[in-house]
N, C-alpha and C positions, 0 to 999 in steps of 0.2 A: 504494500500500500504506500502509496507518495505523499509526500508532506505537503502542509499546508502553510506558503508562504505569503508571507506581508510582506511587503517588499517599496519603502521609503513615502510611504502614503502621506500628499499632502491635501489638507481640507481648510477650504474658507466658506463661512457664511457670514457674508455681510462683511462688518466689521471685525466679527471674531473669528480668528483662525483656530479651529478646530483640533486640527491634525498638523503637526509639525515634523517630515522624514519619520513617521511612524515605521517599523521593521519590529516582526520576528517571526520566527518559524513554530510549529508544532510537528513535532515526530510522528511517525505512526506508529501506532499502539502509546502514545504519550496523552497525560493527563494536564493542562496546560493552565491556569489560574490568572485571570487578567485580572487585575483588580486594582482601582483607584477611585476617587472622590466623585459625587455628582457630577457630571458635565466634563468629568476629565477627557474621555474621546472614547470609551469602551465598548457605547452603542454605536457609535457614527463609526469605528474601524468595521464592524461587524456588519452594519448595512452595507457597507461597501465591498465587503466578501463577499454578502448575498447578493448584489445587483440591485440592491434596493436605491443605494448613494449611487452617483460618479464621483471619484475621486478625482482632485486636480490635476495631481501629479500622483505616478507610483502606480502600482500595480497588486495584485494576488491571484501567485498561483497554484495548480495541485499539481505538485512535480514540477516538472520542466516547462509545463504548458499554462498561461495567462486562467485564468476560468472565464469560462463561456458560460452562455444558459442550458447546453447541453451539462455540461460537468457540475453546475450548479443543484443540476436536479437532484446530484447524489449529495448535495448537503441536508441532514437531517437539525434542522432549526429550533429554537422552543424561545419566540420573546419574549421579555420581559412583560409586555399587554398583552396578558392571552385572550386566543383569539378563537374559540369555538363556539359552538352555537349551545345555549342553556337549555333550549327546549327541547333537543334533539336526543334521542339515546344515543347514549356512548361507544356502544360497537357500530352502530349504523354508522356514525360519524367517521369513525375510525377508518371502513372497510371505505367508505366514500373517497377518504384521503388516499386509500393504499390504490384506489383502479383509478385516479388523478395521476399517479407515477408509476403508471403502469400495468400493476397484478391487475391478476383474473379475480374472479371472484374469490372464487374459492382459493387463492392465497392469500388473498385479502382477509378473508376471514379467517385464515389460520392463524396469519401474523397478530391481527386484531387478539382473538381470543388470547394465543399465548403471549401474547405483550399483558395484558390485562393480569390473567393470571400470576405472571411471574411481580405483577404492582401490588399484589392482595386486591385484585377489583375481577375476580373473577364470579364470583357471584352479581356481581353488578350489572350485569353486563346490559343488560336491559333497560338500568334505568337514567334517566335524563341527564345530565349535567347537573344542571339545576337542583337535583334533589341530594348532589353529592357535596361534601365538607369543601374549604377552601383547598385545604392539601388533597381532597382525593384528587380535586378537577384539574392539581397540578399534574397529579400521577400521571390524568388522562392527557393532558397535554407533553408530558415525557413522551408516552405511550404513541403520540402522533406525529413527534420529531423521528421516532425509532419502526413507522410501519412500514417506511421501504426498504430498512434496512440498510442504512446511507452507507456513505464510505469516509464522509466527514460531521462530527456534530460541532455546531455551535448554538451556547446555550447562554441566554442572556437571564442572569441575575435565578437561576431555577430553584435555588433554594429557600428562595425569600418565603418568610413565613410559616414554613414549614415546621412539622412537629419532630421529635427526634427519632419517632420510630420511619417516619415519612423518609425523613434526611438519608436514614442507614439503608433505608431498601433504595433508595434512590441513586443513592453511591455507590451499593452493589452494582447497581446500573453500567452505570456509565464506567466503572473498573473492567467491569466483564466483556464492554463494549472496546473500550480502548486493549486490554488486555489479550481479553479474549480471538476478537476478529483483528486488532492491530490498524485501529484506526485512530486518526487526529480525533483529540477532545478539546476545543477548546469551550471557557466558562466564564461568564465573571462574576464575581461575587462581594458582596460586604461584608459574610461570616468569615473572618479570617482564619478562625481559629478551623472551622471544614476545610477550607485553603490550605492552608499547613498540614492536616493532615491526609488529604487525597492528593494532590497534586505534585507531581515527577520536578514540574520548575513549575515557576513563575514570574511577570514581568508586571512592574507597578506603573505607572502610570502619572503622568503630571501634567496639566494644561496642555491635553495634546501630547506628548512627548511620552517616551518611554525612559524612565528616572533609575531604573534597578531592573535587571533581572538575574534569573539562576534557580538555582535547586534551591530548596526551601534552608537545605544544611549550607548551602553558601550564601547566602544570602545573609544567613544569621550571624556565620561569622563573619560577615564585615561591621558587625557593629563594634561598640566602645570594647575593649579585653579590661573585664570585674571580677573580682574573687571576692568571695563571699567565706568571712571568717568566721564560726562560732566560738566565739568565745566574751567573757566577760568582762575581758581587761580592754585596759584603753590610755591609748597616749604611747602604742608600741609602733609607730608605723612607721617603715624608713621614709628619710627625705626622698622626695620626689615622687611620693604616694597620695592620692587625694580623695577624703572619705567624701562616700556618695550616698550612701544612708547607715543608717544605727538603730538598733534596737537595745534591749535590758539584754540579747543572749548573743546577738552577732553584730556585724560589721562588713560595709559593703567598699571596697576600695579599689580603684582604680590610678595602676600604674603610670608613670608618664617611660618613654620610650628607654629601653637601656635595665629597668627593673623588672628584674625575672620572674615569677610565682615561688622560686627555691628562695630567693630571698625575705619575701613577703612571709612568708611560711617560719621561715628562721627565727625572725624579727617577732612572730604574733607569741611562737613554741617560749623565746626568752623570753617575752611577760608574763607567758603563765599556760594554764590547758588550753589545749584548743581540742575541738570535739569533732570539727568538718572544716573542710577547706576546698572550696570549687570553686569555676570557671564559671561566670552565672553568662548564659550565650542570650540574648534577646531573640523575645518571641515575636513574630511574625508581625503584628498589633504594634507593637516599638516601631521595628524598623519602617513600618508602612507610614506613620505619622511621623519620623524622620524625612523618609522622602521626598512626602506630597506636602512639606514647608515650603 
C-alpha cells in the first residue's frame, strides 16, 4: 500500500493565510495524529486531500501519483459534521453508501452488517439514526468511512465526545485497519492523551505550519531534561541546577548544560536519603502547548 503524501500545501482565504508549505507523509499500515489549536489548518489540509479545497500551491499524493477523483474514491473519510441522515435506518444507509462506490448488493450488505457488528450495533441494525446515543451515531459514521473498504482513512476530530468504552472499540478500529490491511491513518484530534497513546508519530501544528513532528517517544524527549528527587532534604543542589517544583517529599530540578544526572544524584545521596531518582520526560499535553505559543 502507498503512502499518503502532503507535499508543501499553501492556502489563503482572504486575508488569512491558512496553510503555510504544509508537508508530511503517513506510512502505510501507520497511525498518524495531526493535532493543533482551532483554526490551526487541520481541517483545511484535509479538505484538500479530499478534493473538497484547491490548494494554492502544493500538492497530495498516494504514492508517486498526484490524487485524482478516481484515487480519491479509495479515501475512506469521517468529518468532523457528521453527515447522515437521522431518519433513515442505519444498514439501509450504510449498504446505500457501499453501491455509491461500487459493491453489489449483496457486499454491501455484508460489509454493512459486519462493520456494524464488529461497533457492538449489531442488533441495531434496523433502527434509525435518530433513535441511536450520540456515540452510537459516531460508530455509525466510522462504520460509513470503513464500507468500501478504503485504502486510505482520514478522520477529522472522530473521537470527540465519545464515551470510553466507545473510544477503545473505536481504536481497535482503526489499529486493525492500519495494522491489519496496512493502510495510511491519518486523524486529528484534541484528546491528547488517545494521541499518545494510539498513534506510530505525530505532527502539531501552528497557524498553518507544521511546528513539531515525530514519534510520540521523540517528540517527548525534546522537551526540558528534569529529575525528579524524592527526598526531604533541601539546599543540596549543585550550582548550575534550577528547582522547578517542591513538595514536603521530592524535588523537581533541572540541569543547565555540562551537569550530568550522576552528579545531581551525588549531590541529593550527600544530604541525606533519597528514595527515587528519575528522568521526568513531558507528556504529550506539555509539549503540544509548548509548540502552539
Amino acid at each position: 500500500m502507498p503512502s499518503l503524501t502532503i507535499s508543501h500545501l499553501h492556502k489563503r482565504f482572504g486575508d488569512i493565510q491558512a496553510l503555510s508549505d504544509m508537508s508530511f507523509s503517513v506510512n502505510p499500515g501507520e497511525i498518524y495524529g495531526f493535532v493543533g489549536s482551532n483554526g490551526a489548518g487541520k481541517s483545511t489540509t484535509m479538505r484538500i486531500a479530499l478534493g473538497v479545497l484547491k490548494a494554492d500551491e502544493g500538492e497530495v499524493r498516494f504514492g508517486e501519483h498526484p490524487l485524482d477523483n478516481d484515487t480519491r474514491r479509495r479515501i475512506g473519510y469521517m468529518p468532523e459534521e457528521r453527515g447522515l441522515y437521522g431518519k433513515e435506518k442505519i444498514l439501509d444507509q450504510l449498504v446505500f453508501l457501499a453501491k455509491l462506490h461500487g459493491l453489489t448488493q449483496v457486499a454491501a450488505t455484508r460489509n454493512a452488517t459486519d462493520l456494524l457488528e464488529e461497533l457492538g450495533l449489531g442488533e441495531r441494525v434496523a433502527d434509525k439514526l435518530d433513535d441511536l446515543s450520540l456515540g452510537n451515531q459516531q460508530r455509525v459514521q466510522l462504520a460509513a468511512s470503513l464500507i468500501h473498504d478504503p485504502d486510505v482513512l482520514i478522520l477529522d476530530e472522530p473521537f470527540s465526545g465519545l464515551d470510553p468504552v466507545a473510544v477503545d472499540v473505536m481504536s481497535r478500529m482503526l489499529v486493525n485497519r492500519a495494522r491489519g490491511k496496512g493502510i495510511p491513518v491519518l486523524f486529528s484530534s484534541h484528546q491528547l492523551d488517545l494521541v499518545q497513546r494510539l498513534c506510530d508519530r505525530v505532527g502539531i501544528v501552528a497557524h498553518g505550519r507544521m511546528v513539531a513532528e515525530g514519534t510520540v517517544n521523540e517528540l517527548r524527549s525534546r522537551g526540558p531534561v528534569l529529575y525528579r528527587v524524592a527526598t526531604a532534604e533541601r539546599g543540596w543542589y549543585p550550582e548550575g541546577t534550577t528547582v522547578v517544583a517542591e513538595t514536603p517529599d521530592h524535588v523537581i530540578v533541572e540541569p543547565q548544560a555540562g551537569i550530568s544526572d550522576q552528579e545531581i544524584l551525588r549531590a541529593a545521596l550527600a544530604a541525606g536519603a533519597v528514595h527515587e531518582f528519575t528522568r521526568v520526560v513531558p507528556d504529550l499535553t506539555d509539549l503540544f502547548k509548548e509548540a502552539v505559543q
